[in-house]
N, C-alpha and C positions, 0 to 999 in steps of 0.2 A: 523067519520072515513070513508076514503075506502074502495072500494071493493076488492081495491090490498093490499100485504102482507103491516103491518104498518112499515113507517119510522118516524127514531129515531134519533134525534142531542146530542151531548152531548158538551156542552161547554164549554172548560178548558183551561183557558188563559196562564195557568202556565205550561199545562204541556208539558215538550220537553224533560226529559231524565229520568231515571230510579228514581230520588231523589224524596222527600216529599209523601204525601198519594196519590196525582195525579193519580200517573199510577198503582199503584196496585186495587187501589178503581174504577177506571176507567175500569181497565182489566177486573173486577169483574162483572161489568155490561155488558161491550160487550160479553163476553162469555156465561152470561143467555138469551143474546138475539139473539146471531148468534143460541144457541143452538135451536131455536125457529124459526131460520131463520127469523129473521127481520133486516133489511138494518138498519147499524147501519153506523155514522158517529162523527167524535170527531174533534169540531173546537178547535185546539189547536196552542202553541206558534208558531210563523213563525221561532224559531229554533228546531221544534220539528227531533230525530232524526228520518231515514230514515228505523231502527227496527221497532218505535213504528209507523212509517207510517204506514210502510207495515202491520203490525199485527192488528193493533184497528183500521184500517181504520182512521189514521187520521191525517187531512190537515192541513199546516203551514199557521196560519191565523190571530194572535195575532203578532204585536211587542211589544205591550209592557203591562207590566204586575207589577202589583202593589208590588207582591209579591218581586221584585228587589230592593224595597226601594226606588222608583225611587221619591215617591213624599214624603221622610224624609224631614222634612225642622222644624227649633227652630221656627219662627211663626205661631201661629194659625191661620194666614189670608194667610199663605202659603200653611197650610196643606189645606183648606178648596177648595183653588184654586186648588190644586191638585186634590182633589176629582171632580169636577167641570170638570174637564178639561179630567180625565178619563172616567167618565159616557159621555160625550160627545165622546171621542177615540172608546169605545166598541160601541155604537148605529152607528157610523160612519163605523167601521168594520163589525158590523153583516148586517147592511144594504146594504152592497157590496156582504159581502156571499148570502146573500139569496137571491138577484139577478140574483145569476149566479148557483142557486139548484133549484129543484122541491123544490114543499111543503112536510114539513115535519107534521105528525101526531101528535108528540110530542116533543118539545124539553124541555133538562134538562141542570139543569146548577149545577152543584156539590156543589160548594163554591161561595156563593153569601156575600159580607161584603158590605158596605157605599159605594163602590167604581163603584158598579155597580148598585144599587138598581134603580138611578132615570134611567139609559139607559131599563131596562128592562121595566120601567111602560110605556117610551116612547115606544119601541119597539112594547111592547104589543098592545098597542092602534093605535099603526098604521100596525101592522102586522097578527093581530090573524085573524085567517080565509082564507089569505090567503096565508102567506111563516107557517105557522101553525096551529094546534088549541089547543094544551094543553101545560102551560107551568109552570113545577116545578121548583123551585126556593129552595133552598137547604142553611141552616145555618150550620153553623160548629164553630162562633165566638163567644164568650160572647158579651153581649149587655152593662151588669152591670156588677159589679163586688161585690164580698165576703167575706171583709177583716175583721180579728178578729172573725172569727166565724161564718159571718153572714148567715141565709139561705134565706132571703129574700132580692134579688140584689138591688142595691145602683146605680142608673141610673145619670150619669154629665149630667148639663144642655144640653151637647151639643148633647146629644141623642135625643133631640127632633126632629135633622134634620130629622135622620134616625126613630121614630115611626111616624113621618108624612106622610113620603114616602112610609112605607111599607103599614100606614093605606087607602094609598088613592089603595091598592088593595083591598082591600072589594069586591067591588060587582062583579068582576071576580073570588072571593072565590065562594060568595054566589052561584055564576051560575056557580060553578064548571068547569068553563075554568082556573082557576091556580090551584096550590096548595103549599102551603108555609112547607115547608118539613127539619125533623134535625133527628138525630140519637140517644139524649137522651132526655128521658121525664122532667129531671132535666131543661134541654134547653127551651124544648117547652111550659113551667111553664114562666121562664123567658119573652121570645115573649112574649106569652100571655098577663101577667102580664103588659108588655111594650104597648101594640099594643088593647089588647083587641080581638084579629083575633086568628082563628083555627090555630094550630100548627099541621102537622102530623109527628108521630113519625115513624119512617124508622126501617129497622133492617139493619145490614151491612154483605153487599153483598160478599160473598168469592167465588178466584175463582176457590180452589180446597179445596176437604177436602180427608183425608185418610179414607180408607174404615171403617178403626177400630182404636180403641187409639193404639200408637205402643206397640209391647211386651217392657218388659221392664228385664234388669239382675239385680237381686236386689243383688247380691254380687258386683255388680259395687257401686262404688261415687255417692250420688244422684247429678245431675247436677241443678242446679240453676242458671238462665239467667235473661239476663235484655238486650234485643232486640232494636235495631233502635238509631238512633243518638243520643248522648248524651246530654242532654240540665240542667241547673238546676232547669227549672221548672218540670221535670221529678225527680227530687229528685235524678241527677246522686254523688252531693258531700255527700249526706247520707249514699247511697249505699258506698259509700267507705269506709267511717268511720263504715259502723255496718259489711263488710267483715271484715275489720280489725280487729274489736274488736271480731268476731268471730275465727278469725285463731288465735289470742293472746289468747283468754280466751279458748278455745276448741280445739286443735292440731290434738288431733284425732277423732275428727267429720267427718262421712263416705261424706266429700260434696267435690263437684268439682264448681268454677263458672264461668261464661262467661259473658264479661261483653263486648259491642260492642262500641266502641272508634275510632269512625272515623271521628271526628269534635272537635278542639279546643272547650271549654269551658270557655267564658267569664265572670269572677266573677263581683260585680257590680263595685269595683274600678278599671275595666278597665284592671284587669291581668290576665294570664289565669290558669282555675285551672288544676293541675299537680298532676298525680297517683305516690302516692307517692314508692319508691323504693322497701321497703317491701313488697308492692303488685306487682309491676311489676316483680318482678323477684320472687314470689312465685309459685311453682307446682301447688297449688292449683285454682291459678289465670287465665283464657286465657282470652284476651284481643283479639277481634277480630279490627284489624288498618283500614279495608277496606269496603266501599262499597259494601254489599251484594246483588245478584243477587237474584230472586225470588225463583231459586232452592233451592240457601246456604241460603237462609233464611229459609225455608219452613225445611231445612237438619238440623237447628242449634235450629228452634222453637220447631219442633218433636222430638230433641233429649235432648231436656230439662224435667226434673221429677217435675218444678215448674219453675214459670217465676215470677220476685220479681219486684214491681211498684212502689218504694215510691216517687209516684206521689205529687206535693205539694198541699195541698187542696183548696188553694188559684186560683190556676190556673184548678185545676180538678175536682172542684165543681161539676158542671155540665157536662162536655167536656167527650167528649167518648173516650177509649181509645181500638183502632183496637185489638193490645195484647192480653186484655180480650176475648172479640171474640175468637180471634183465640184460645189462650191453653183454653177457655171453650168448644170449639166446637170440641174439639181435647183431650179432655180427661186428661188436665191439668193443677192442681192447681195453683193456686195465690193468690201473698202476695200483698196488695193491701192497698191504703190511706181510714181510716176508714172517712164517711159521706160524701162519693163523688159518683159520676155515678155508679163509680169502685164496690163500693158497693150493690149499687141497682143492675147493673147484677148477680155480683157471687151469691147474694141471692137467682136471681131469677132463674140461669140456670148455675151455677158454683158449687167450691170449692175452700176452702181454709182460710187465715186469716186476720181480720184487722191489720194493724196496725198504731196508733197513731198517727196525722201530725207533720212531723220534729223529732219526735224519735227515736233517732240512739239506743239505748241505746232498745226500744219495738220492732224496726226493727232488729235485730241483736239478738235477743232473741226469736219471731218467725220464724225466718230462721232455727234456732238450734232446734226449735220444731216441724215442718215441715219436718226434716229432722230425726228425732229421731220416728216422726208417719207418717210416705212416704207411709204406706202401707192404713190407713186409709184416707189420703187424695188421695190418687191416687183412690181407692176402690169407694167414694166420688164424683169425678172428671168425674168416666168413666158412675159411675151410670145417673149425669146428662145429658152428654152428647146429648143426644137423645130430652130434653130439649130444649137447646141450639141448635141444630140443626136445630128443628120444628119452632123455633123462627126467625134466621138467613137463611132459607130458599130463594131461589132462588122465590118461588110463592109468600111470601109474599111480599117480596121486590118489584114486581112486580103488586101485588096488589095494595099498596100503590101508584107505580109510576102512572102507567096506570088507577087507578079507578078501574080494573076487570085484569083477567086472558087474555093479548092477545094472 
């Protein structure tokens, strides 16, 4: 390191506007490090808008970005070319940025998939020492996959591209110039497992918390949320059927829900799925249509008494789900897919309940109990909190990143 204050890159090909984890998880980090006054920079899409310029410092530098589906294609010598052709794209782009920057201390890269793995080994090796010297490399994708129950991942032949590449990082582990970095231990079991190589586990980074859980009127509705775009591997078609079956079978259950509907939902034959009318036009039902800003999220997360995740276990195995985080860190319960991440957190710095993958019928039954014992789960919730905070901490996170406290 030098002797001047450290600088810091962070490289996010995807992100240009308020959507995906991108900018929130990004925001998260430049603000523990402006707080610290270290020069923070975010190589981001070359449509990034001209807000997130100005605010996270950061520059239009990506055309193009895998996340657009750009390299979909029905053959596997198509997709393979594709990959090929982007790791080539990113080494050709960062190799112009760091031309035209001072050396950076550290740079981090959030979301590292196939797409990038061979451009960073290249970079590295032509770059460390002098446009850097520490570079975190960041999972966030499953490698295998855990169908029918499985807890020990089921790798396709065609993983081998991807543990070869990541294995020929070794001895920049070993000499502690990289660090191969994910957000659940569930994850970093998997790498392992794949690779053989150290995984470090991350805590995730926020970039505000409220001083105290909010007060709460308990002669009010308990409110019950289900936060961020709508997808079905989020378990959004479950959720509708166990509201349903709850406002059918319970009329006067003290609950209010909120449920965020701001992106068509495509079933697998290709049509989309539709909230059905009963629910739309129920009192009991808000349906938020739009895009949430940081504030009205931050307004709709804290004003919920339990936030409900019937996450598919298939897809949330291992995968972290920010949610968590936030209503643990914030003093509120969650209904969560029993023997996934989801679990392992609330266990370990949470409250709240399993329930059973794909059961509308166990999901729709702890909502009613949840809400029937709001005072012991909330009681539950706030006790953790402090938990959960010492854990998602701003120093640890930085621990991790940096090796030490800079």
């Amino acid at each position: 390191m030098s002797s001047q204050p450290p600088r810091l890159l962070i490289v996010e090909e995807a992100l240009r506007d308020y959507t995906g984890h991108w900018y929130e998880y990004n925001r998260a980090v430049v603000a523990m490090h402006r707080d610290r006054h270290i020069a923070t920079t975010v190589a981001a899409h070359h449509q990034v808008i001209p807000a997130i310029q100005e605010e996270l410092n950061a520059q239009p530098v990506f055309r193009h970005t895998n996340w657009d589906g750009i390299y979909n294609a029905p053959r596997p010598w198509q997709r393979y070319g594709g990959i090929a052709q982007h790791n080539w794209r990113v080494v050709h782009t960062m190799e112009q940025f760091f031309r035209h920057h001072q050396p950076f201390d550290l740079v981090f890269v959030p979301t590292v998939i196939i797409y990038h793995w061979l451009a960073w080994r290249w970079l590295l090796q032509r770059h460390r020492g002098k446009a850097f010297q520490r570079l975190v490399l960041f999972i966030r994708n499953n490698a295998g996959s855990y169908p029918n129950g499985a807890t020990t991942p089921i790798f396709k032949r065609s993983t081998l591209i991807l543990k070869w590449t990541i294995q020929s990082f070794a001895p920049y582990l070993r000499a502690g110039m990289v660090v191969i970095g994910t957000d659940s231990a569930r994850h970093a079991r998997e790498y392992q497992l794949l690779t053989g190589l150290e995984v470090t586990v991350f805590p995730s980074p926020r970039a505000e918390l409220a001083q105290n859980a909010p007060a709460r009127n308990q002669n009010q509705p308990m409110v019950l949320s289900c936060l961020g775009p709508p997808r079905l591997e989020k378990g959004i078609d479950l959720l509708l059927e166990a509201i349903a079956q709850v406002l059918t079978q319970h009329p006067d259950l003290p609950a209010q829900f909120v449920v965020q509907w701001n992106r068509p939902v495509v079933l697998p034959d290709g049509t989309l799925l539709a909230v059905p009318e009963m629910l739309r036009s129920h009192p009991k039902l808000t349906l938020i249509a739009q895009d949430l800003s940081s504030a009205d999220y931050a307004r709709f997360l804290l004003e919920s008494d339990a936030v409900v995740l019937p996450y598919r276990r298939e897809s949330y195995y291992t995968r972290l789900s920010g949610l968590v985080v936030e209503a643990s860190t914030s003093g509120i319960p969650v209904l969560y897919t029993a023997d996934t991440w989801m679990e392992d957190a609330v266990t370990a710095y949470g409250a709240g309940l399993a329930v059973r993958d794909g059961d509308v019928s166990d999901l729709a039954a702890k909502m009613v109990q949840v809400v029937q014992q709001r005072d012991l789960f909330r009681a539950a919730a706030i006790a953790q909190m402090p938990r959960a905070r010492d854990y998602h901490s701003d120093e640890h996170f930085l621990r991790c990143l940096w090796g030490t406290l800079p």
